[in-house]
ZAPA-518197 format. One record per residue: residue in one letter; x, y, z negated of N, C-alpha, C in turn. Coordinates in steps of 0.2 Angstrom, whole numbers, padded with zeros to 4 digits, always signed. Last residue first. Example, Ala and Ser with C-alpha at 12.3 -4.5 7.8 and 13.67 -1.06 7.14 Angstrom:
2
S+0064-0011-0035+0068-0005-0036+0064+0000-0039
A+0066-0028-0039+0062-0022-0039+0066-0016-0039
//
This chain:
289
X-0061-0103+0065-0058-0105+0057-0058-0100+0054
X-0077-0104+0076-0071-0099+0073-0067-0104+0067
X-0084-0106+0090-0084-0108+0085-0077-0106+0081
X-0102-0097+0093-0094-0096+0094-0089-0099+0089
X-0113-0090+0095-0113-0098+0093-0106-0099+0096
X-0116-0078+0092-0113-0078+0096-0111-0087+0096
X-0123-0078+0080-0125-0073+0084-0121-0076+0090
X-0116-0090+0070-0122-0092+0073-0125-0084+0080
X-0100-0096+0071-0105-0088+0071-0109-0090+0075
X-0097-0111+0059-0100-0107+0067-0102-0101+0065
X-0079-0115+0052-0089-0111+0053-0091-0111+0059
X-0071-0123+0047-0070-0121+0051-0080-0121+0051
X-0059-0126+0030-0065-0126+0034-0068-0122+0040
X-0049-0118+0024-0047-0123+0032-0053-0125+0034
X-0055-0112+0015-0054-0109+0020-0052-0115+0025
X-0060-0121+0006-0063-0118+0012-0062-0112+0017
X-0049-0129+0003-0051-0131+0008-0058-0126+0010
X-0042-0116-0003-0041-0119+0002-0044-0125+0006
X-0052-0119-0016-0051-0113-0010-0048-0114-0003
X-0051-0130-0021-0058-0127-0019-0056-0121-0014
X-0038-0126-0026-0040-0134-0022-0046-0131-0016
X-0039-0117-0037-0035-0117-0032-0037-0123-0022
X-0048-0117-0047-0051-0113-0042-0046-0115-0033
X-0040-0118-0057-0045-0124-0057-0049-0124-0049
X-0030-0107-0058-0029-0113-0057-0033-0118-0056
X-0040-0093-0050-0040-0095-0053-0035-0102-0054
X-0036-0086-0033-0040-0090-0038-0035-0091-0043
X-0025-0072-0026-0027-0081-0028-0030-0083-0032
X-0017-0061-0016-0020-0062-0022-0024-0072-0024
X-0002-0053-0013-0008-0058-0011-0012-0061-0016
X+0003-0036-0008+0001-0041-0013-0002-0048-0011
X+0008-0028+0001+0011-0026-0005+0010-0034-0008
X+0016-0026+0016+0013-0031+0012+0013-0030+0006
X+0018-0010+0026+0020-0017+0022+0016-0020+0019
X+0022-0003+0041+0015-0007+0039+0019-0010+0032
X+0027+0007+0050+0023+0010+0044+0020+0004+0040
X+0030-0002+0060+0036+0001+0054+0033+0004+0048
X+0025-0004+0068+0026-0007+0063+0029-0008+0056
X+0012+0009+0072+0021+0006+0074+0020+0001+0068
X-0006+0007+0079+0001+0011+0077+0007+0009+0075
X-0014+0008+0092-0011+0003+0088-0006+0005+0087
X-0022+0021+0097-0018+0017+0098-0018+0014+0092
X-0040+0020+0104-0035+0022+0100-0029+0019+0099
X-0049+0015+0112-0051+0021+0111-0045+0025+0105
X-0049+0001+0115-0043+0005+0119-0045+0014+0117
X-0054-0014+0105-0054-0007+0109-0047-0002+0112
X-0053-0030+0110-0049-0023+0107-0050-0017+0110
X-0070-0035+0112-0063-0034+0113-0060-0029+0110
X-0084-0033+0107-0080-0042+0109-0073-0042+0109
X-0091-0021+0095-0087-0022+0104-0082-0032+0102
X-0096-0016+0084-0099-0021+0090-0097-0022+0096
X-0087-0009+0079-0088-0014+0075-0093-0018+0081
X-0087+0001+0085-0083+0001+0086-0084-0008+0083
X-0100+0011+0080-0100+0008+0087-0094+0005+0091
X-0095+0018+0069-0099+0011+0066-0098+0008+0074
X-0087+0026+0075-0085+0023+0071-0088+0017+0072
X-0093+0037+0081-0090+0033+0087-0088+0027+0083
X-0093+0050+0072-0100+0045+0074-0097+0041+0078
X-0080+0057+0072-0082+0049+0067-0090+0045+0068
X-0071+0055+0086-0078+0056+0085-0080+0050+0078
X-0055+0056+0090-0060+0051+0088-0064+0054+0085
X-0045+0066+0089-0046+0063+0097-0051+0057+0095
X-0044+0071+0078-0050+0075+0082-0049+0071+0090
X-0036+0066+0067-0034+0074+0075-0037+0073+0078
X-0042+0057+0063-0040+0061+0058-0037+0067+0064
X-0046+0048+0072-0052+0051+0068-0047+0059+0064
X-0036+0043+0074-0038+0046+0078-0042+0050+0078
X-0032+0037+0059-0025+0044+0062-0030+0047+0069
X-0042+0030+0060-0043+0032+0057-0040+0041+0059
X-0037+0018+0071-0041+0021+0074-0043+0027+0068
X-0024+0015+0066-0024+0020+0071-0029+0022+0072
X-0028+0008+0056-0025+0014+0053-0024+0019+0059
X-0035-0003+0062-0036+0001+0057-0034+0008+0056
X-0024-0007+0069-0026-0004+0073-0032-0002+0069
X-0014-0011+0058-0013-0006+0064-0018-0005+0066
X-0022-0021+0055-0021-0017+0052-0017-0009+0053
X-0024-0030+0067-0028-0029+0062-0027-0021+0058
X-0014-0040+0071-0012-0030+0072-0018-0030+0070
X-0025-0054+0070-0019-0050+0074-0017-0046+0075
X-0033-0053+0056-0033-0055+0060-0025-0052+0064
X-0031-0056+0037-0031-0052+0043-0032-0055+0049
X-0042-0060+0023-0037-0063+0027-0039-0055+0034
X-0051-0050+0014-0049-0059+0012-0043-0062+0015
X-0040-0036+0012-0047-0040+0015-0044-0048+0011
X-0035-0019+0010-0036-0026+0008-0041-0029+0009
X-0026-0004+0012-0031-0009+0014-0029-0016+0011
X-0018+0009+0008-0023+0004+0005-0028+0001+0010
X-0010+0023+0016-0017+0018+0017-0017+0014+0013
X-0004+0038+0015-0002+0031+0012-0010+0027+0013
X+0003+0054+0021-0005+0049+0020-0001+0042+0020
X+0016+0063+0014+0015+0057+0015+0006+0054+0015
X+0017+0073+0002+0013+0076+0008+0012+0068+0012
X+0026+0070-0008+0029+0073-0003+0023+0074+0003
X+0017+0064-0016+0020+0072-0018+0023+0075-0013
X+0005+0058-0006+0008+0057-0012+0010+0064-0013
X-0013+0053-0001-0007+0056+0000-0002+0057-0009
X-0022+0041+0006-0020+0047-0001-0014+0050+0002
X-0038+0031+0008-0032+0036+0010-0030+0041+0006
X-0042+0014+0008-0045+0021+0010-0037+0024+0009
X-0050-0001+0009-0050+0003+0014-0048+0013+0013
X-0056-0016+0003-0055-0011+0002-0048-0005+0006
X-0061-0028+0011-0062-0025+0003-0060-0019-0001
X-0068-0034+0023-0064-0028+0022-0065-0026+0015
X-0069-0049+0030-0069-0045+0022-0067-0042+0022
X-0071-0054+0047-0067-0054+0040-0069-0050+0034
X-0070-0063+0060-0073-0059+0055-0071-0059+0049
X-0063-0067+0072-0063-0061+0069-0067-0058+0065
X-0055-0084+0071-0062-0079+0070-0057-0072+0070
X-0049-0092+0087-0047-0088+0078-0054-0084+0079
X-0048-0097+0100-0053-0101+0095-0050-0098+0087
X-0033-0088+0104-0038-0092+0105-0039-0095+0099
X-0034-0071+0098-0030-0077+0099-0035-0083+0101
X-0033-0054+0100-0037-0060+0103-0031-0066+0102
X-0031-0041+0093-0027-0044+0097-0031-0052+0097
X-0043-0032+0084-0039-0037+0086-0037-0037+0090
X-0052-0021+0082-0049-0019+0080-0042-0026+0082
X-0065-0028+0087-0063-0021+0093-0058-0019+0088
X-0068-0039+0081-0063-0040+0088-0061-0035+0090
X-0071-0037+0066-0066-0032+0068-0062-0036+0074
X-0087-0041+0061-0084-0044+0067-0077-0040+0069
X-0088-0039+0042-0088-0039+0048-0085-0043+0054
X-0091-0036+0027-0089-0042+0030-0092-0039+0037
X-0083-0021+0020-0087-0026+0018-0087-0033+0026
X-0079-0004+0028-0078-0009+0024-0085-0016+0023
X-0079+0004+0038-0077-0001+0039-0077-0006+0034
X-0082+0018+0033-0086+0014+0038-0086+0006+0038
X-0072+0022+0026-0077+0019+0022-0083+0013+0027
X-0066+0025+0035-0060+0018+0034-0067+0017+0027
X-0067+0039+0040-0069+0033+0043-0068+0025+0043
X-0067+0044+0027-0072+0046+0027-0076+0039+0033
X-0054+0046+0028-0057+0042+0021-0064+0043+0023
X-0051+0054+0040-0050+0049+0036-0053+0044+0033
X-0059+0067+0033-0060+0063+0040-0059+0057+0041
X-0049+0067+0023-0056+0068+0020-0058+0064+0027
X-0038+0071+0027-0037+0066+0025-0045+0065+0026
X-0035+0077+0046-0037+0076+0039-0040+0071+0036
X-0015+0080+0050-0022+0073+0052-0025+0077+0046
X-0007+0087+0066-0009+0090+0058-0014+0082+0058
X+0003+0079+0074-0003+0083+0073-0004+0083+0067
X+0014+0069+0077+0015+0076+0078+0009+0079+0080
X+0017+0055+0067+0012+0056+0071+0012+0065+0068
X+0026+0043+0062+0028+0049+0061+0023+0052+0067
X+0028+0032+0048+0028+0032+0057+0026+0037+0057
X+0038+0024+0038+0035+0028+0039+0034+0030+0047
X+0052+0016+0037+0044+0014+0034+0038+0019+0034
X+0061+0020+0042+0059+0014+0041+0054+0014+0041
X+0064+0035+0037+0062+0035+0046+0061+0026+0046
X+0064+0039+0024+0059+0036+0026+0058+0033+0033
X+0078+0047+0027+0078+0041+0023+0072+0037+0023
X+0075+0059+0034+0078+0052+0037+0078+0047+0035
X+0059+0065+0036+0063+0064+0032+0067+0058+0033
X+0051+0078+0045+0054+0073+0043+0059+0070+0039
X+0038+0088+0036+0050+0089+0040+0050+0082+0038
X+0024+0088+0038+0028+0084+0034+0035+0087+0037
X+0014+0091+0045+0015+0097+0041+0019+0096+0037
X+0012+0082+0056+0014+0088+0059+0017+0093+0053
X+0012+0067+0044+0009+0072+0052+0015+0076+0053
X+0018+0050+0043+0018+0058+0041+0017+0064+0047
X+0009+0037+0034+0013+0042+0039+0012+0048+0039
X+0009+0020+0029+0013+0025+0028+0013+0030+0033
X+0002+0007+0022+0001+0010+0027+0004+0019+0026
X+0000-0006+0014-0001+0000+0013+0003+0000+0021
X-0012-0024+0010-0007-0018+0013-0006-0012+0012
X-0015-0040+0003-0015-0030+0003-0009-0028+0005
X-0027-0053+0004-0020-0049+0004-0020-0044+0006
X-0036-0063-0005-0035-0058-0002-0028-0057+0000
X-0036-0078-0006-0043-0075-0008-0039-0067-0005
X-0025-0094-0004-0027-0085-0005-0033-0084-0005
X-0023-0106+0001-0027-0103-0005-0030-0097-0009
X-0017-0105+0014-0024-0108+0013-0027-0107+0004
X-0004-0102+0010-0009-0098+0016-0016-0098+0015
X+0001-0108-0003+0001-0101-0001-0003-0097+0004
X-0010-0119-0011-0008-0117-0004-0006-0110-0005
X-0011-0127-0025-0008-0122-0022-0008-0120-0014
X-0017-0139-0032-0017-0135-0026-0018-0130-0024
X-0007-0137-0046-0010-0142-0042-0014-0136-0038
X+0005-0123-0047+0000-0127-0049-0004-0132-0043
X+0024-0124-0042+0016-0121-0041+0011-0126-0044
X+0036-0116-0052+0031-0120-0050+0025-0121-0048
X+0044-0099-0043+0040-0103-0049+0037-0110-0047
X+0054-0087-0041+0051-0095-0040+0049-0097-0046
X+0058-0071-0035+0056-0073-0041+0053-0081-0038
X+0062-0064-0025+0060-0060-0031+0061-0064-0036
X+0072-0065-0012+0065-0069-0017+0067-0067-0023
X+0074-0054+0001+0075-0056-0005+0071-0062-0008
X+0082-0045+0013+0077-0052+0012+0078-0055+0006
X+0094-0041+0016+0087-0037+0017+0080-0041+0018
X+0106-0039+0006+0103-0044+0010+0096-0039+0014
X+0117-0037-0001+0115-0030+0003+0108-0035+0009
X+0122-0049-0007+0119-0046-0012+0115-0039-0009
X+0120-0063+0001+0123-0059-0002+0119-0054-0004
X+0111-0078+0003+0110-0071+0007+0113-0064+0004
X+0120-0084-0007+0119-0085+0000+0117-0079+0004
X+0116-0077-0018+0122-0078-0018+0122-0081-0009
X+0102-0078-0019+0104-0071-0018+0111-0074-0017
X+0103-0092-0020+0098-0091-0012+0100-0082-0013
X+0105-0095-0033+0110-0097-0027+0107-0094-0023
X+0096-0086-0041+0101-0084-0040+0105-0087-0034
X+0082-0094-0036+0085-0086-0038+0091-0086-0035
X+0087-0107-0043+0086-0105-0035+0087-0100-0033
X+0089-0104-0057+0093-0106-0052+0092-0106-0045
X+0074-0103-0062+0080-0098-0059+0086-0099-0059
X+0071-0117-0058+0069-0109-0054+0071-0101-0055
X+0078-0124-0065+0079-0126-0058+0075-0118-0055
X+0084-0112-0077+0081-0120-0076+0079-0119-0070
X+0100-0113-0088+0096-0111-0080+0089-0117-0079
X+0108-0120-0095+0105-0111-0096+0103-0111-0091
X+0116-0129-0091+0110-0131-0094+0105-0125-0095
X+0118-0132-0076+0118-0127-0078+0115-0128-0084
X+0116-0144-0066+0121-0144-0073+0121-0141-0077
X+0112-0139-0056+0118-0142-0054+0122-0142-0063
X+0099-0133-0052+0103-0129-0057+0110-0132-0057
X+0093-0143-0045+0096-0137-0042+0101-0130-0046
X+0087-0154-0050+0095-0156-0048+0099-0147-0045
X+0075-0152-0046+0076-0154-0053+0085-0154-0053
X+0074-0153-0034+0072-0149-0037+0077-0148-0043
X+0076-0168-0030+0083-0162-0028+0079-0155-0031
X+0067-0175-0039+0072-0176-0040+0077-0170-0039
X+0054-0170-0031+0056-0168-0039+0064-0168-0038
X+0057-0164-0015+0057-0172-0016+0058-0166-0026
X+0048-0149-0012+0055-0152-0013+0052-0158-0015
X+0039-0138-0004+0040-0144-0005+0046-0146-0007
X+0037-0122-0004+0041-0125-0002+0039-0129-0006
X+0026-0106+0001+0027-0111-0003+0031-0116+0003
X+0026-0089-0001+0026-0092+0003+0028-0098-0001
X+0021-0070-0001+0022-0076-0004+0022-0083+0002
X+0026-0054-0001+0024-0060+0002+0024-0064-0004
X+0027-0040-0007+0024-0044-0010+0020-0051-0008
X+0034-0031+0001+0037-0032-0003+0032-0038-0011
X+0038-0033+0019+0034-0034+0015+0037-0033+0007
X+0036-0025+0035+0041-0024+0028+0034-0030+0023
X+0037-0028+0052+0034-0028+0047+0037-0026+0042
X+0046-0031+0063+0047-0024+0061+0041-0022+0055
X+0036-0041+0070+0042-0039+0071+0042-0031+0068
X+0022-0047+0059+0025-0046+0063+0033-0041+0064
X+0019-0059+0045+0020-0053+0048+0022-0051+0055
X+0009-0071+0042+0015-0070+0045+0016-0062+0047
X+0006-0072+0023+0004-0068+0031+0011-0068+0034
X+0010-0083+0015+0003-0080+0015+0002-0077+0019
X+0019-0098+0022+0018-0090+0020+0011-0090+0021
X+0029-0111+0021+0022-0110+0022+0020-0104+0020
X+0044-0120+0025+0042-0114+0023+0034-0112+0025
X+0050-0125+0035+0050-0128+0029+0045-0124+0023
X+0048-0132+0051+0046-0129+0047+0050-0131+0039
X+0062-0142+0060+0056-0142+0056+0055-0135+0051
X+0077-0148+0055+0074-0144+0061+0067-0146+0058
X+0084-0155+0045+0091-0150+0050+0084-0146+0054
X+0077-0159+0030+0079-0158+0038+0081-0152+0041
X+0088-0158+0016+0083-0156+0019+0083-0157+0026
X+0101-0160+0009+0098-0166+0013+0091-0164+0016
X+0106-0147+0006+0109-0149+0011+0106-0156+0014
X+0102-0134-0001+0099-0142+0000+0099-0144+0004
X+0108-0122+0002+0109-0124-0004+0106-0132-0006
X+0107-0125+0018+0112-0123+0014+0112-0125+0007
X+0093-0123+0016+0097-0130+0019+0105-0131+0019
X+0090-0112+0013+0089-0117+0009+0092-0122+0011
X+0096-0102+0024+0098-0103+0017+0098-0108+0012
X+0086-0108+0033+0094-0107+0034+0096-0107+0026
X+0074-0101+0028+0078-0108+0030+0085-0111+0030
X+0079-0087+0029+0075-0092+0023+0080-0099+0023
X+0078-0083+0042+0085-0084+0037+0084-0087+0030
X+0067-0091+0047+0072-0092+0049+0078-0091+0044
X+0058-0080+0042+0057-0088+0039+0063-0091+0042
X+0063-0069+0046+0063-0070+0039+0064-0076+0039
X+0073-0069+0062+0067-0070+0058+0068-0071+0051
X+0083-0067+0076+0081-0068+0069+0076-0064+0065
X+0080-0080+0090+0079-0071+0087+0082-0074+0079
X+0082-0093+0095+0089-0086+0096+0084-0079+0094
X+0064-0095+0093+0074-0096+0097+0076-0092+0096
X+0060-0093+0078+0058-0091+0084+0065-0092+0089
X+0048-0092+0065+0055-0094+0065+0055-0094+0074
X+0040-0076+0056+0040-0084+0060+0045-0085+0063
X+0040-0062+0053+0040-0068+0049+0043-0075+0053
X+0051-0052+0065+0043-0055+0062+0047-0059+0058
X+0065-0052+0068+0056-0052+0075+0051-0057+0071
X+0070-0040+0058+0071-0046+0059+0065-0043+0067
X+0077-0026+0055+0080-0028+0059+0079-0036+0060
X+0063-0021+0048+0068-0019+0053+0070-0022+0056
X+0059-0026+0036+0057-0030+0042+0059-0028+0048
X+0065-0030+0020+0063-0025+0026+0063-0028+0034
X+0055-0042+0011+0061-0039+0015+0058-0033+0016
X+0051-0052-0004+0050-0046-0001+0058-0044+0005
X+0043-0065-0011+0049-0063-0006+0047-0055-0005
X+0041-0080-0021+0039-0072-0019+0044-0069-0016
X+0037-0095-0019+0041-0092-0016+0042-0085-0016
X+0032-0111-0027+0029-0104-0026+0036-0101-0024
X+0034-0128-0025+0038-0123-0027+0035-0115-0025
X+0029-0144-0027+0027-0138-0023+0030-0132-0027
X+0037-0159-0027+0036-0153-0031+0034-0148-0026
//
């Protein structure tokens, strides 16, 4: 059985999504937990296959991630309960493990549909982006999830450089370089608001992110937005090989994951394998996934 996983944490106090020695990590105390409640699981080994690994200090509040179970220990997870069916009894025992003040939660499990892939099936995923200039009084209960830049920014400037960006491009001069990974990607939507409390809030959504992708979005925008970025300098950001240095990569703390988006049921199969299909960039005869 392939099991659907939706998850939200705070990311403060873990080192990212991914399971990693002696740190603690979401997929880590995941883990942990199930092997706990499914105690014939293997002792070592991944278990757990996520829509985006985030990084140290990321928040998410609408990951997703998919689990394999043998049916039988699926089917067996309610332990009798006849008012429970194995999915919402997982809920609950994996809240009863991770106690109730937890800061890594699963929302909610469901059965997944024939092919499913959480990472490989996706069609998009959506971020927001959180910070407060120079005309905000910081606010201590946001100091998590908000990142706090000591200049006035304009939004319009802004929104003006985050339209630049959108649609299919090469975002290397927004990337952290991983070997033989594409940087080209589908910027589907990109732009800037402010809330009651004066907070600029970012919306972005693409097909798939590359590495501080969206940090470096958000800071090349915050550059544009106090005047140390020239919005004509914009489009000429899109043609460079490397991570540009023309602005910072902003904190992780401002970042979270709202959503991930997916085909259709009939749609599921088809998608995932093209995403694990691997292309050539014919400009640069460079070979990417």
């Amino acid at each position: 059985m392939r099991i659907r996983l939706d998850i939200a944490y705070d990311g403060t106090a873990f080192s990212g999504w991914a399971t990693q020695p002696e740190l603690r990590t979401v997929q880590g105390t995941l883990e942990d937990a199930l092997r706990i409640i499914y105690r014939t699981l293997p002792e070592s080994g991944p278990l757990l296959t996520v829509a985006g690994r985030t990084d140290a200090g990321v928040h998410a509040t609408g990951q997703v991630a998919h689990l394999d179970l043998p049916e039988e220990l699926w089917q067996a997870t309610a332990r009798g309960n006849r008012d429970d069916s194995p999915a919402d009894a997982l809920v609950r025992r994996l809240a009863g493990v991770l106690g109730p003040e937890s800061d890594v939660v699963v929302t909610r499990v469901t059965e997944a549909p024939e092919g499913f892939d959480a990472r490989f099936s996706a069609i998009w995923r959506s971020y927001e982006y959180r910070i407060a200039d120079s005309t905000i009084a910081p606010n201590p209960l946001e100091r998590h999830r908000t990142t706090l830049i000591r200049r006035e920014l304009d939004l319009d400037l802004m929104n003006e450089a985050a339209q630049v960006l959108i649609g299919l491009h090469d975002f290397a001069g927004f990337c952290k370089p991983r070997p033989h990974a594409t940087t080209i990607r589908t910027l589907q939507e990109f732009h800037w608001s402010r809330d009651d409390a004066g907070v600029f809030i970012a919306q972005v959504r693409a097909d798939a992110f590359c590495h501080s992708m969206v940090r470096s979005l958000v800071g090349m925008c915050a550059a544009v937005g106090q005047g140390r970025l020239k919005l004509s300098r914009v489009p000429a950001l899109l043609d460079l090989q490397d991570r540009s240095n023309e602005f910072t990569v902003l904190a992780a703390k401002g970042l979270t994951l709202t959503a991930v988006g997916y085909p259709q049921e009939a749609e599921l199969a088809a998608r995932q394998e093209q995403t694990r299909a691997k292309r050539i960039r014919p400009t640069h005869l460079r070979l990417v996934d």
